[in-house]
ChimeraX commands (.cxc) that place a marker at each C-alpha (Angstrom):
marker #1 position -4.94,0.30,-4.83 radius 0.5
marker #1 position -7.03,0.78,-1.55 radius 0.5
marker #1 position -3.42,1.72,-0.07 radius 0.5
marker #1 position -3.52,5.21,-2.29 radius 0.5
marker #1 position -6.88,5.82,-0.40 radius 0.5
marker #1 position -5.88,5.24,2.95 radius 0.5
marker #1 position -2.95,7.37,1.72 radius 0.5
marker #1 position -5.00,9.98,0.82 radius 0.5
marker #1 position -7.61,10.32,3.92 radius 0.5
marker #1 position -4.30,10.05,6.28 radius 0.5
marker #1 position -2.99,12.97,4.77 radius 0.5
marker #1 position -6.12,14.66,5.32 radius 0.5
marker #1 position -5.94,14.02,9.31 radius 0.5
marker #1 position -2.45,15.29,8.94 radius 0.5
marker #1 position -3.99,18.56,7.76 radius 0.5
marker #1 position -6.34,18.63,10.23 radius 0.5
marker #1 position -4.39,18.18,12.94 radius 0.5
marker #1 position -2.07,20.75,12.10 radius 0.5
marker #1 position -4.90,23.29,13.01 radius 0.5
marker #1 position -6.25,21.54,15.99 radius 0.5
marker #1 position -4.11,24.04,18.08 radius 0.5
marker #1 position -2.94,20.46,20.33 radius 0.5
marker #1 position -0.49,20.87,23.13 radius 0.5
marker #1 position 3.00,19.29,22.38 radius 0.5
marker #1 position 2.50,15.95,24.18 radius 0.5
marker #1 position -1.07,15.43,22.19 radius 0.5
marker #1 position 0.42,16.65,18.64 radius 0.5
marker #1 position 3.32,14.46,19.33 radius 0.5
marker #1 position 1.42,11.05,19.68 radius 0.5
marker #1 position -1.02,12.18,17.36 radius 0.5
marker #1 position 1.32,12.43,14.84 radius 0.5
marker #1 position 3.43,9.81,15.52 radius 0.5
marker #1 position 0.38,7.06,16.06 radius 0.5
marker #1 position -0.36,8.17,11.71 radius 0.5
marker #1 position 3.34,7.94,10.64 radius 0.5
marker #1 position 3.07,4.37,11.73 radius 0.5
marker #1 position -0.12,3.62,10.26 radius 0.5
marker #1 position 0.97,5.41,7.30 radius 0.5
marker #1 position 4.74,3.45,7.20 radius 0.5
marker #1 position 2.70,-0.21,7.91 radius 0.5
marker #1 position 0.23,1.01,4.50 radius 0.5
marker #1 position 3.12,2.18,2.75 radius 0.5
marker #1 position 4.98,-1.19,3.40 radius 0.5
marker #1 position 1.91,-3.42,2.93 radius 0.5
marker #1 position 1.30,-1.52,-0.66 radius 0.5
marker #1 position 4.64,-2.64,-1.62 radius 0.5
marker #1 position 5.03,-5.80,-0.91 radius 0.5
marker #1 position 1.46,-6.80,-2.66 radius 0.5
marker #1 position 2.70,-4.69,-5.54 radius 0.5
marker #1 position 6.04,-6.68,-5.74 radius 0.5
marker #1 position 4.87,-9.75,-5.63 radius 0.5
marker #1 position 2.30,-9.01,-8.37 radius 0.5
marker #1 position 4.82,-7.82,-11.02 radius 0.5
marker #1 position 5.20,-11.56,-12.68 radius 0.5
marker #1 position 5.50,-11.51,-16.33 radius 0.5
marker #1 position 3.97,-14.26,-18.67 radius 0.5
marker #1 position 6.27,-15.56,-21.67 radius 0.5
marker #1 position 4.60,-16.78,-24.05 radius 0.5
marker #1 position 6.99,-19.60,-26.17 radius 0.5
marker link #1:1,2 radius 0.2
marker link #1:2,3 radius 0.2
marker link #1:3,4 radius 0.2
marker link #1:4,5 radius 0.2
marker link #1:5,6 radius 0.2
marker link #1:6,7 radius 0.2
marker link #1:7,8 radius 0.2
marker link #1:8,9 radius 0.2
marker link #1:9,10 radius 0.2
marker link #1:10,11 radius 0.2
marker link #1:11,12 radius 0.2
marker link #1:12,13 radius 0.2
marker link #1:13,14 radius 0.2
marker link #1:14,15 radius 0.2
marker link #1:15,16 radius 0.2
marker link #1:16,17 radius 0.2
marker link #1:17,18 radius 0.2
marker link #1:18,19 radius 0.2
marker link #1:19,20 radius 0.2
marker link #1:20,21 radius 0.2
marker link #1:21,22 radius 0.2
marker link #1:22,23 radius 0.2
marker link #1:23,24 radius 0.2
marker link #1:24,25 radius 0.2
marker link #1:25,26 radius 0.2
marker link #1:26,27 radius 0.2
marker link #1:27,28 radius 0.2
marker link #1:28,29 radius 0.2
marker link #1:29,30 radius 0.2
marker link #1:30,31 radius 0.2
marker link #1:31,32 radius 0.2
marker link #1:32,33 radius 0.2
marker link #1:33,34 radius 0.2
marker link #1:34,35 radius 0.2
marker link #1:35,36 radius 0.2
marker link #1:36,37 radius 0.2
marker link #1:37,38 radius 0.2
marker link #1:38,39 radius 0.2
marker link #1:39,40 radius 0.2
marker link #1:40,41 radius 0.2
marker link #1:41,42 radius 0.2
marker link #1:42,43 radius 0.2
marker link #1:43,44 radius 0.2
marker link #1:44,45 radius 0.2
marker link #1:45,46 radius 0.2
marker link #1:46,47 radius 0.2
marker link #1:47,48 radius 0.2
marker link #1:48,49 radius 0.2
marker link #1:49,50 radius 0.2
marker link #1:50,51 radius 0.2
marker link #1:51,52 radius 0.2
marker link #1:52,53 radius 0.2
marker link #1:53,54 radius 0.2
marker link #1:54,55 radius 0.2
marker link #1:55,56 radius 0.2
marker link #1:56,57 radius 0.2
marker link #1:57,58 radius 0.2
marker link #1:58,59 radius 0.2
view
């Protein structure tokens, strides 16, 4: 769940940095520094979300 948040406020920075008026070489590690820290949430979201899909059967 707290990986929709950080979701959410990295999107923001995107947003933001899109009017920051950076030169190429800044915008470029700006953005690519969040894409990873967005990818590594993205993957860490799924993998604790597939591993909690375990279904009880009840006999």
């Amino acid at each position: 769940m707290w990986q929709h948040w950080v979701n959410f406020v990295l999107g923001l920075v995107v947003i933001v940095v899109a009017f920051l008026n950076l030169s190429g070489m800044a915008l470029a590690w700006t953005l690519g520094i969040l894409g990873v820290v967005i990818a590594l949430v993205g993957l860490s979201g799924g993998v604790m979300e597939g591993g909690s899909e375990r279904t009880v059967r009840h006999a």
